[in-house]
C-alpha positions as MATLAB code, in Angstrom:
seq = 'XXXXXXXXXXXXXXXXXXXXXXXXXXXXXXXXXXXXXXXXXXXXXXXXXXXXXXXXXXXXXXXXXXXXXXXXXXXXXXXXXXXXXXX';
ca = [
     -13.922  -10.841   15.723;
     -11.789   -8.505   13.351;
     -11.054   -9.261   10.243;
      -7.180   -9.640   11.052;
      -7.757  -12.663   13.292;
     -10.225  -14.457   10.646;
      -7.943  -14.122    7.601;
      -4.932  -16.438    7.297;
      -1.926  -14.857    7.429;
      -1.051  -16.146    3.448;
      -3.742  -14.086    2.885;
      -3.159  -11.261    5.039;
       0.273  -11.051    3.585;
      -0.871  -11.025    0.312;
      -3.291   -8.401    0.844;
      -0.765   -5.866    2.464;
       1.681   -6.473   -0.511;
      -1.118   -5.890   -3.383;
      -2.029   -2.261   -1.094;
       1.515   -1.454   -0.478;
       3.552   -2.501   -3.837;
       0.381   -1.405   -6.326;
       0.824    2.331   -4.687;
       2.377    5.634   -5.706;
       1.844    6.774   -1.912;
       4.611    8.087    0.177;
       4.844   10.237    2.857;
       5.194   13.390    3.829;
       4.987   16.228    6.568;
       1.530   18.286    6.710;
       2.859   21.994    6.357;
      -0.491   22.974    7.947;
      -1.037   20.673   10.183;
       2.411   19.511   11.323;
       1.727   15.517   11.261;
       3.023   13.178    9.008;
       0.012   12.125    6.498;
      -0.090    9.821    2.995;
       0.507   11.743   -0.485;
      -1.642    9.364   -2.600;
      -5.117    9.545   -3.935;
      -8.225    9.008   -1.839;
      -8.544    5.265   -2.731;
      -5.072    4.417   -1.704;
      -5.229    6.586    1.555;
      -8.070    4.202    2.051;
      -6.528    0.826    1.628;
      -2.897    2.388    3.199;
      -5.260    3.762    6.338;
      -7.148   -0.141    6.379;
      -3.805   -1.816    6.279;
      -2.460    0.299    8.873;
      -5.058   -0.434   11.252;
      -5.404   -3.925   11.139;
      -1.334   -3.438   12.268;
      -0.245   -4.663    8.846;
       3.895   -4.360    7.920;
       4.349   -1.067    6.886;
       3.884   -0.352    3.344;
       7.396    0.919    3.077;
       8.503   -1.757    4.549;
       6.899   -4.138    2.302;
       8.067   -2.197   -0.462;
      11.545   -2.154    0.515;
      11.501   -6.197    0.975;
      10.270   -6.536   -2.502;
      12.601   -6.818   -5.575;
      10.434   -5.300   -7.812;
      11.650   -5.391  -11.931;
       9.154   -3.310  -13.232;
       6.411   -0.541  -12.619;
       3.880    0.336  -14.996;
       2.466    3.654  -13.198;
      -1.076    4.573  -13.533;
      -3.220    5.974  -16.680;
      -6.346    7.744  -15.963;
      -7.031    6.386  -20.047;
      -7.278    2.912  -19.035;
      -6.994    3.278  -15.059;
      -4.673    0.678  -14.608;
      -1.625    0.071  -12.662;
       0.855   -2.898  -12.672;
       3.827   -4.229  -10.786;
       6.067   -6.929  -11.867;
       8.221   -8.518   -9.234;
      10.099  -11.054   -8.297;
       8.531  -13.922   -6.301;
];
């Protein structure tokens, strides 16, 4: 039994907006490999990739649903990154 069917959906939803809204990831086209891959760091390819294949909304989606008033981007001095939006 996957993961997707034992979590309830509150808490699936919750989980794809903390991966989605707490990223700097976009998109992009490989100009070696022709294919569209993440631009993000290694841990948020990760969580984007896990998402994706548990057939999560998209995370541009998500982001694009969410009213979001503030974004406090990542520090490597205290490795931290916030979002504050509107619930």
């Amino acid at each position: 039994m996957g993961l997707h069917k034992v979590l309830p959906f509150p808490l699936r939803a919750l989980f794809n907006e903390a991966i989605s809204i707490n990223s700097a990831a976009f998109k992009d086209i490989h100009p070696e490999m022709d294919e569209t891959v993440f631009v993000v760091s290694t841990m948020e390819m990760v969580l984007l990739n896990f998402a994706k294949e548990l057939g999560w909304p998209s995370f541009r989606k998500t982001r694009d649903d969410t009213d979001i008033t503030q974004m406090m981007p990542f520090t490597s001095e205290t490795k931290t990154i916030g979002v504050v939006m509107q619930w």
